[in-house]
C-alpha positions as CSV (number, residue, x, y, z in Angstrom):
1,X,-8.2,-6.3,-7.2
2,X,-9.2,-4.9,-10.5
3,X,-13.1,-6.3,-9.7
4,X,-12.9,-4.6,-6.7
5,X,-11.5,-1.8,-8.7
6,X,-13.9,-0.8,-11.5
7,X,-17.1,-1.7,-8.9
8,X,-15.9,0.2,-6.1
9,X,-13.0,2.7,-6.2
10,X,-12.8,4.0,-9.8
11,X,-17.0,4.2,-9.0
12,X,-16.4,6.5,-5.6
13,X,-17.8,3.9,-3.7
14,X,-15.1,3.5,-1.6
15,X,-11.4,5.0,-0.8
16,X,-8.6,2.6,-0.9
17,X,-5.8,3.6,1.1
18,X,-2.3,1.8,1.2
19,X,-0.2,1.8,4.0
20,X,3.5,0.7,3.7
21,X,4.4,-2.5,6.3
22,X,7.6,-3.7,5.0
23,X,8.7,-6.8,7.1
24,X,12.2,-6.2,7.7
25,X,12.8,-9.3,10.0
26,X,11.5,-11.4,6.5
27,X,13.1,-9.8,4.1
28,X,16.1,-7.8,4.9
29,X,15.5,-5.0,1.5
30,X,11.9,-4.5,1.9
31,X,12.1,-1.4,3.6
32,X,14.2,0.4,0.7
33,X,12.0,-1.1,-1.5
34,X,9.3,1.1,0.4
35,X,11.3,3.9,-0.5
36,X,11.7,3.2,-4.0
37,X,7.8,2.8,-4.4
38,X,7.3,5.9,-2.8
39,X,10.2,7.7,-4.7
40,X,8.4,6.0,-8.0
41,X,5.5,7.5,-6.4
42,X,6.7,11.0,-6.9
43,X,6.7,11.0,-10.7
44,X,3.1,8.9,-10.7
45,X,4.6,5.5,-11.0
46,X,3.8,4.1,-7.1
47,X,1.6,1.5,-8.2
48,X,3.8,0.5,-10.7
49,X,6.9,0.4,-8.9
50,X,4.6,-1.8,-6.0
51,X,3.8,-4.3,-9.2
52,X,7.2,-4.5,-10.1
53,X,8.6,-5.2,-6.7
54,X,6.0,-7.7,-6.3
55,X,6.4,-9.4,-9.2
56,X,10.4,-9.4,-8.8
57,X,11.1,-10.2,-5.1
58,X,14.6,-11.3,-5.5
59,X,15.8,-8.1,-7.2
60,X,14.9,-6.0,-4.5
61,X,18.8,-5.2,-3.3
62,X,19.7,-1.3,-3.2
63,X,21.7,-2.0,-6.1
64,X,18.8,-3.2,-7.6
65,X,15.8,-0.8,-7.4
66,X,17.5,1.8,-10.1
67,X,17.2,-1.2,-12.6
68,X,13.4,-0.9,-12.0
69,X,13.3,2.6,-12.4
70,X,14.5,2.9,-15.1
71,X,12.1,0.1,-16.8
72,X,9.9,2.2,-15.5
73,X,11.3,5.4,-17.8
74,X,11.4,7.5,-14.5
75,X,13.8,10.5,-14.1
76,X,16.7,8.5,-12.4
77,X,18.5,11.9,-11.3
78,X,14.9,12.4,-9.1
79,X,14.5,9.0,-8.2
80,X,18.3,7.9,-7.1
81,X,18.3,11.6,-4.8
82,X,14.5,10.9,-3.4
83,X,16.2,7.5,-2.5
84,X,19.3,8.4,-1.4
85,X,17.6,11.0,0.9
86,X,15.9,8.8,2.8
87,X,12.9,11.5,2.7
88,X,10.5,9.0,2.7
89,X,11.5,6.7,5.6
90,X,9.5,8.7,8.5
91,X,6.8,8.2,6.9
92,X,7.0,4.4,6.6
93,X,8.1,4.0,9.6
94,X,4.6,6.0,10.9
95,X,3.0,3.7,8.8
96,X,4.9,0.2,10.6
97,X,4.3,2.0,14.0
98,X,0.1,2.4,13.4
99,X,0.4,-1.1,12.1
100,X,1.7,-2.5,15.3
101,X,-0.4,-0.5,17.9
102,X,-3.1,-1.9,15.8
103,X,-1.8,-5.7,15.7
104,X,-1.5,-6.1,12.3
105,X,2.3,-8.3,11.3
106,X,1.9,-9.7,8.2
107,X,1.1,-8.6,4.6
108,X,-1.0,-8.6,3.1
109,X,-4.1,-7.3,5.5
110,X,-7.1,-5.2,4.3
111,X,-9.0,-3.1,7.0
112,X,-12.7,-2.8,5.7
113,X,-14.2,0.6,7.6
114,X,-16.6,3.3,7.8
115,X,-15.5,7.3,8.5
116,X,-16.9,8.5,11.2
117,X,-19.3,11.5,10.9
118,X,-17.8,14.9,10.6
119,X,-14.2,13.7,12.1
120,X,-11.5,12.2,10.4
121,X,-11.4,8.6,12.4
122,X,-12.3,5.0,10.8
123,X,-14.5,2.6,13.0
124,X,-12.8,-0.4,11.2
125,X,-15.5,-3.4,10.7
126,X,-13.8,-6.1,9.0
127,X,-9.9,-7.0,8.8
128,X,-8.9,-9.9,6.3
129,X,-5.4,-11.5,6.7
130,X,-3.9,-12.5,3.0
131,X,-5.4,-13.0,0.1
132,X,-9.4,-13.3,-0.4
133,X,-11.8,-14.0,-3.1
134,X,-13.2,-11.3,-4.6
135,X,-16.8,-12.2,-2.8
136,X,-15.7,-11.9,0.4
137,X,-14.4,-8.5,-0.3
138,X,-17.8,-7.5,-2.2
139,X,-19.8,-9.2,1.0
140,X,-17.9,-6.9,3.5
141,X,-17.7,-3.7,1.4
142,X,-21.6,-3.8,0.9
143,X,-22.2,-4.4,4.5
144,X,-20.0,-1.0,5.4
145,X,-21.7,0.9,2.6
146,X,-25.5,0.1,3.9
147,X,-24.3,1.0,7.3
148,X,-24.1,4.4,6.5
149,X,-27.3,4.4,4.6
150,X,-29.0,3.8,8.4
């Protein structure tokens, strides 16, 4: 990810967009743990927050996700009322309802795509299941960025 990164986001090559799919069935705290990243998200800490998570899957009880806030140094009074409100839910929800129409079920899953001209739709090109080398992503990301120099 930081390859991909430096060569193709932070360059404007590219848009990254993150979609929130938490598998509920798997892991019963996941979707309050999509709240808290989007809660962290608010005070400019979502990828943070999504690191943490990550990297600490067995702390992610309800009870738990103000303990990673406030590693974090977030406002707690802003983050415990964002998560307590729940204002983020329909939103993830949206997110786990587009993922479904479109097949995806498992995390993680990169869409590789294109914008259509002058409308807001994606013509996706490429969709990767789990983890892939850093090639593979450079192989498909070229191949959608000469397609719009035709």
């Amino acid at each position: 990810m930081p390859q991909l990164e430096t060569e193709y986001i932070k360059t404007g090559k590219v848009k990254y967009v993150f979609s929130d799919l938490p598998l509920e069935s798997l892991h019963p705290y996941a979707f309050k743990a999509a709240e808290a990243t989007n809660c962290a998200g608010e005070q400019g800490k979502f990828w943070e927050m999504h690191d943490r998570l990550y990297a600490n899957q067995t702390a992610l009880k309800p009870t738990d996700l103000p303990q990673h806030a406030q590693a974090l140094e977030l406002d707690m009074a802003k983050f415990q009322q964002c998560l307590d409100s729940g204002k983020h839910a329909s939103s993830i929800r949206k997110d786990m309802a587009a993922a479904g129409k479109a097949g995806l079920t498992g995390t993680p899953t990169f869409l590789v795509g294109v914008q259509e001209a002058n409308s807001p739709k994606v013509k996706f090109l490429k969709v990767f299941f789990g983890a892939v080398p850093y090639a593979t992503f450079k192989d498909a990301l070229d191949t959608a960025l000469s397609s719009l120099k035709q």
